[in-house]
C-alpha positions as CSV (number, residue, x, y, z in Angstrom):
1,X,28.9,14.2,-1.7
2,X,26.5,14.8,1.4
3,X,26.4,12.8,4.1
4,X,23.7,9.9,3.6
5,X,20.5,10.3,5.8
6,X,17.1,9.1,5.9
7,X,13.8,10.7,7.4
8,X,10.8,8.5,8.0
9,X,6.9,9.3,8.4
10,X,4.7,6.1,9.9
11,X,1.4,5.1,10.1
12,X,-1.0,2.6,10.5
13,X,-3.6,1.5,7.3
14,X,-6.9,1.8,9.1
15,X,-10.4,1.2,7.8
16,X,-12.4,4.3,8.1
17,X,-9.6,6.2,8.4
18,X,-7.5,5.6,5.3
19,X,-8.8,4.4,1.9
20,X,-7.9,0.6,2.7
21,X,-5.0,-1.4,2.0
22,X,-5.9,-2.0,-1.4
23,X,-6.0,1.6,-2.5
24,X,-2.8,2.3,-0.7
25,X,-1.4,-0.2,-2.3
26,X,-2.2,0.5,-6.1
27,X,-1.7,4.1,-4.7
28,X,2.1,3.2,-4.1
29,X,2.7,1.4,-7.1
30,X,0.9,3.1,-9.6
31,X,-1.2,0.8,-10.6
32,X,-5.2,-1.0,-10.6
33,X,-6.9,-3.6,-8.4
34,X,-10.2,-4.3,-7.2
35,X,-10.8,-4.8,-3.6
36,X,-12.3,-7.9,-3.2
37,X,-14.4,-7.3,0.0
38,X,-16.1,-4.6,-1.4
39,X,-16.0,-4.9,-5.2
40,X,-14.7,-1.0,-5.7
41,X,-12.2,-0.4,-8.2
42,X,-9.0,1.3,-7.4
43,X,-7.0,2.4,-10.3
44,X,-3.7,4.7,-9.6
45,X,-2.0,4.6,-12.7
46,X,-0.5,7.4,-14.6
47,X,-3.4,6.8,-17.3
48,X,-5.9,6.8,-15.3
49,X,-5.1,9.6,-13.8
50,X,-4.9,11.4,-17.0
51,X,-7.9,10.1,-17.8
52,X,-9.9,10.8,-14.6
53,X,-8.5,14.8,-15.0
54,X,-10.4,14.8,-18.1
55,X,-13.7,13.5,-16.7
56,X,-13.5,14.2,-13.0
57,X,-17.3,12.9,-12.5
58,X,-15.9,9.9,-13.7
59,X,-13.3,9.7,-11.0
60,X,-15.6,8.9,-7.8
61,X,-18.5,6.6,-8.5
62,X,-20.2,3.1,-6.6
63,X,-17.8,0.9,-8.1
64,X,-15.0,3.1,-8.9
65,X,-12.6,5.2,-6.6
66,X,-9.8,7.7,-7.8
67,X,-8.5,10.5,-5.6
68,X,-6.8,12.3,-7.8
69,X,-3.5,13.9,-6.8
70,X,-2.6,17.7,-7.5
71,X,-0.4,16.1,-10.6
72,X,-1.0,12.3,-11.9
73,X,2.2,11.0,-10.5
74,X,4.5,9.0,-12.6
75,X,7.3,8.5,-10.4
76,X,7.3,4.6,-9.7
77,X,10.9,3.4,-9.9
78,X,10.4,-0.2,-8.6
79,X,7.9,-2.1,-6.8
80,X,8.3,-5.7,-5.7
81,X,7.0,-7.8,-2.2
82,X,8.9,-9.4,0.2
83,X,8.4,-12.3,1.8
84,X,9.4,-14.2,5.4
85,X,10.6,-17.9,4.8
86,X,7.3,-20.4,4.4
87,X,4.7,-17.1,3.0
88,X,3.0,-18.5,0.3
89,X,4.5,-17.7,-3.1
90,X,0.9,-16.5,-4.6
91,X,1.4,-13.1,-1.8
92,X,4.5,-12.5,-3.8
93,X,1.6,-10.2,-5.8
94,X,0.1,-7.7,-3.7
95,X,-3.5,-7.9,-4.8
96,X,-3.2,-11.2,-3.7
97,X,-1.6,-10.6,-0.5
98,X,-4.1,-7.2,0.3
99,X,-7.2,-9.0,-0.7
100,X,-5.9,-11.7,2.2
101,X,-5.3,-9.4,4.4
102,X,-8.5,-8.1,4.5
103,X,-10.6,-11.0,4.6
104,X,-8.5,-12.5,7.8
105,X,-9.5,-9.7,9.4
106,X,-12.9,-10.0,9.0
107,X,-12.9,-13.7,10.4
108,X,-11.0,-12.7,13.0
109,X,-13.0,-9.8,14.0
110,X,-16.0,-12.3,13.3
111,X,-14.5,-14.8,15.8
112,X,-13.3,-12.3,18.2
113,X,-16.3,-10.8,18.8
114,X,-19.0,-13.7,18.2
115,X,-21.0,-13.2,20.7
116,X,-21.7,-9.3,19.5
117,X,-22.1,-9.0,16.0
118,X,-22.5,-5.1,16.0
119,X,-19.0,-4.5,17.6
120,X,-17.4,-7.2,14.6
121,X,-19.3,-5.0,11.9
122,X,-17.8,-1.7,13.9
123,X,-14.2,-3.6,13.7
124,X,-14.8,-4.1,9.7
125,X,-15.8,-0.9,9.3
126,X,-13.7,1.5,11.2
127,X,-11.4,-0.4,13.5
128,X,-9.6,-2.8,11.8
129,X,-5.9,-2.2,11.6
130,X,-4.7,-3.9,8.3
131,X,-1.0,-3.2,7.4
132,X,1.7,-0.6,8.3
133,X,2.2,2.0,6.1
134,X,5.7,4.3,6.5
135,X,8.3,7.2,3.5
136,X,11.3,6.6,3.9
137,X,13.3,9.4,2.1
138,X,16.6,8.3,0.9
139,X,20.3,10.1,0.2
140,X,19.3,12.1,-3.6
141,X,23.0,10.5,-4.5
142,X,21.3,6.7,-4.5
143,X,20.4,5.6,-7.7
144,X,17.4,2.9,-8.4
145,X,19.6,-0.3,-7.7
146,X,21.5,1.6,-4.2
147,X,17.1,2.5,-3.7
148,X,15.9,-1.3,-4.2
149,X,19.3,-2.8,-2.3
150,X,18.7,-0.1,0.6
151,X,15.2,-1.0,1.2
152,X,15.6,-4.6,0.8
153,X,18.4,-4.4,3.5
154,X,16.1,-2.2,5.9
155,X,12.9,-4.2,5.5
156,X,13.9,-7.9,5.8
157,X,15.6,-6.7,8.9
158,X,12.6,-5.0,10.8
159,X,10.2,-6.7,9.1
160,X,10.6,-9.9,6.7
161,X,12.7,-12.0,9.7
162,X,10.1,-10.9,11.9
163,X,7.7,-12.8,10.1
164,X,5.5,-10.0,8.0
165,X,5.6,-9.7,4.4
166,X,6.2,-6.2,3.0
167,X,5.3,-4.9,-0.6
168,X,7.3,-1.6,-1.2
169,X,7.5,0.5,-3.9
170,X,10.5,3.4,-4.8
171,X,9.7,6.6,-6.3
172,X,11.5,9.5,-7.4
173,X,10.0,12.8,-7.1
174,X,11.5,15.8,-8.3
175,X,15.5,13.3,-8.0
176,X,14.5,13.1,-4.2
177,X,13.9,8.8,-3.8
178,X,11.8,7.4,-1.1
179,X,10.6,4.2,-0.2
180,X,6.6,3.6,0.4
């Protein structure tokens, strides 16, 4: 067997210059969700994606928002969100947690910058930085359960005892796993 590495790739999930934390997230686990601040749908499951290849106009309207990937992508091996000691249990589902996310960030950038309401709307609308975002790829020899135990151990250490919940999702692609 190889030796066991892992390569990483981070960003930040930034309004204006990523689809939101919402999309992201149904993006990573291949799945649906409305975001709640601005009523679009987001729906990244395998179906959809089918379906949305069949009727592309379908695919970008007001209310509904699908970029489509070269292939619809049916490579979710396991999805769950972890939590630091006290979170409420309700985050322990991601469109709960996201939806939360966002709308803290608005009163905060609402409070932050009371006094100039343009520069709060700028924050909601391009600024605001609302979650971390990383791949992980992991040794092709791990199975699902070494995936899930692997990312559990590396997450609650840099970032479920620091206080931040983390929703995460394992995919393999082509029998290369990696962690979103």
């Amino acid at each position: 067997m190889r030796g066991r590495s892992f390569s990483t790739k981070e960003n930040f999930v930034q309004r204006g210059k990523t689809a939101g934390c919402i999309a992201n997230s149904a993006y990573i686990s291949r799945s649906a969700a409305i975001d709640e601040r601005t009523g679009k749908r987001v729906d990244y499951s395998p179906e959809a994606q089918r379906a949305a290849a069949l009727v592309p106009a379908v695919a970008q309207t007001k209310d509904f928002d699908l970029r489509l990937p070269a292939e619809p992508k049916d490579d979710l091996g396991y999805t769950e969100v972890l939590l630091p000691e006290g979170a409420p249990e309700p985050f322990r589902d991601w469109r709960t947690l996201w939806n939360a996310r966002a709308a803290f960030e608005d009163r905060w950038a609402d409070n932050h910058y009371r006094n100039t309401p343009r520069n709060a709307q700028k924050h909601k609308l391009d600024k605001a930085k609302l979650a971390f975002s990383g791949t992980i790829s992991l040794p092709r020899e791990f199975g699902i359960d070494e995936c899930v135990n692997a990312a559990r151990r590396i997450l609650d250490e840099k970032f479920v005892k620091q206080g931040m919940a983390v929703q995460y999702a394992v995919h393999v692609k082509d029998g290369q796993p990696h962690l979103h």
